[in-house]
N, C-alpha and C positions, 0 to 999 in steps of 0.2 A: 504494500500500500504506500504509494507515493504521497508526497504534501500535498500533493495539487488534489489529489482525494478525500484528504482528511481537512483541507478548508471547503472543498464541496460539499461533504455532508455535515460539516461545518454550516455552513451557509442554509441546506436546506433546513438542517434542525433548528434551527432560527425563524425561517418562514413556518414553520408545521407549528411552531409555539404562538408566533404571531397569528396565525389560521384560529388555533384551537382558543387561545383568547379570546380574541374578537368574536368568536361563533357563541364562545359563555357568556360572554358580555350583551351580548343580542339576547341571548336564553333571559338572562335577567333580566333589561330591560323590557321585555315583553313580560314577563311574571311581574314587575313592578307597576308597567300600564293597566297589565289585570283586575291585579288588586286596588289600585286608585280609581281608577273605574267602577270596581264595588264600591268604594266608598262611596262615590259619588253620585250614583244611583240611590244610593242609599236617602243619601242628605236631600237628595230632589225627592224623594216618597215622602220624606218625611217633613220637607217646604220648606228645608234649612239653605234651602238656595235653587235656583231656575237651571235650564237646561242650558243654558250661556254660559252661564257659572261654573257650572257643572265640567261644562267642555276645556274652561279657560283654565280652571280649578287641573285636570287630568293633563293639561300638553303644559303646565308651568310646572310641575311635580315631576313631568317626564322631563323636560328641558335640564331644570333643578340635577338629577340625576344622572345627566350626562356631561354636567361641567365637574371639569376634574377640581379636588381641594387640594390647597393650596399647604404644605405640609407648615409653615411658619404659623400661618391662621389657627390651628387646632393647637399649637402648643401656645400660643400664646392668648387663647381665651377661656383653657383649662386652667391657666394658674398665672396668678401677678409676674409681673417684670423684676421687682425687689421684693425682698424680703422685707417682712412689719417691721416696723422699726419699734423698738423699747424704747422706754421712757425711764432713768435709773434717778429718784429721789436722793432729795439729801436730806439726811435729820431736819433743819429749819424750814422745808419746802412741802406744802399743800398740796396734798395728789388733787389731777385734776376731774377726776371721773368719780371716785369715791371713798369712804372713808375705808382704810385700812382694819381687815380683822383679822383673829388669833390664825387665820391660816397664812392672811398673805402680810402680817407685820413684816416691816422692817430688820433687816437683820443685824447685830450690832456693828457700831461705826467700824471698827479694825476690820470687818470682811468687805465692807462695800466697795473700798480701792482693791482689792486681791476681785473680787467680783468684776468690776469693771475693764480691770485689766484683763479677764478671763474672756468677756463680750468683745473687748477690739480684739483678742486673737482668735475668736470665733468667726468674727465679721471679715477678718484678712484671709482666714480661712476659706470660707465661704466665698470672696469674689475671686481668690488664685484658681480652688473649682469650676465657678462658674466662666471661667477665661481659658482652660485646661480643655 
């Protein structure tokens, strides 16, 4: 078997994946027009909207379905861009949301610098990660 064989079915097996795709991809969008189409029938039985609607409602749902997403879109409206930011009190300072009880007191002064110090190397932490 020469190279010039093995980039030819090279190549075909490329196309045969491209074929078999696009043939599932068609299987689905037809299963997807189906079922929107039940729905829609549905909602005009029951006068939740006109046979216009209906129509406009099934080819925007199928349109919907054949535009690709966008990979940056879904990570970024599953979860924020930064992380919450804390808020770290000091002894003479008025929390602003509400008053402090026995679970979330203040801890005493000598840990809140070893604590603070602990949060800026969380937070350097964290954007070396998120830059990695």
């Amino acid at each position: 078997m020469g190279l010039g064989d093995l980039v030819q079915k090279a190549v075909y097996l490329g196309i045969g994946m491209a074929s078999y795709a696009g043939e599932k991809a068609g299987e689905k969008l037809g299963e997807l027009r189906v079922q929107v189409q039940k729905l829609a029938d549905e909602m005009v039985a029951r006068g939740e909207m006109t046979t216009d609607e209906a129509r406009r409602f099934v080819d925007e749902m199928v349109n919907k379905a054949q535009q690709p997403v966008a990979p940056e879109s879904v990570s970024t409206s599953s979860r924020p861009a930064e992380p919450r930011q804390i808020e770290i009190l000091v002894d003479d300072e008025e929390p602003t949301t509400a008053t402090p009880t026995a679970s979330t007191a203040e801890p005493p002064r000598d840990n809140i610098d070893e604590m603070r110090r602990r949060v800026a190397e969380l937070q350097e932490e964290l954007r070396r990660l998120k830059h990695d």
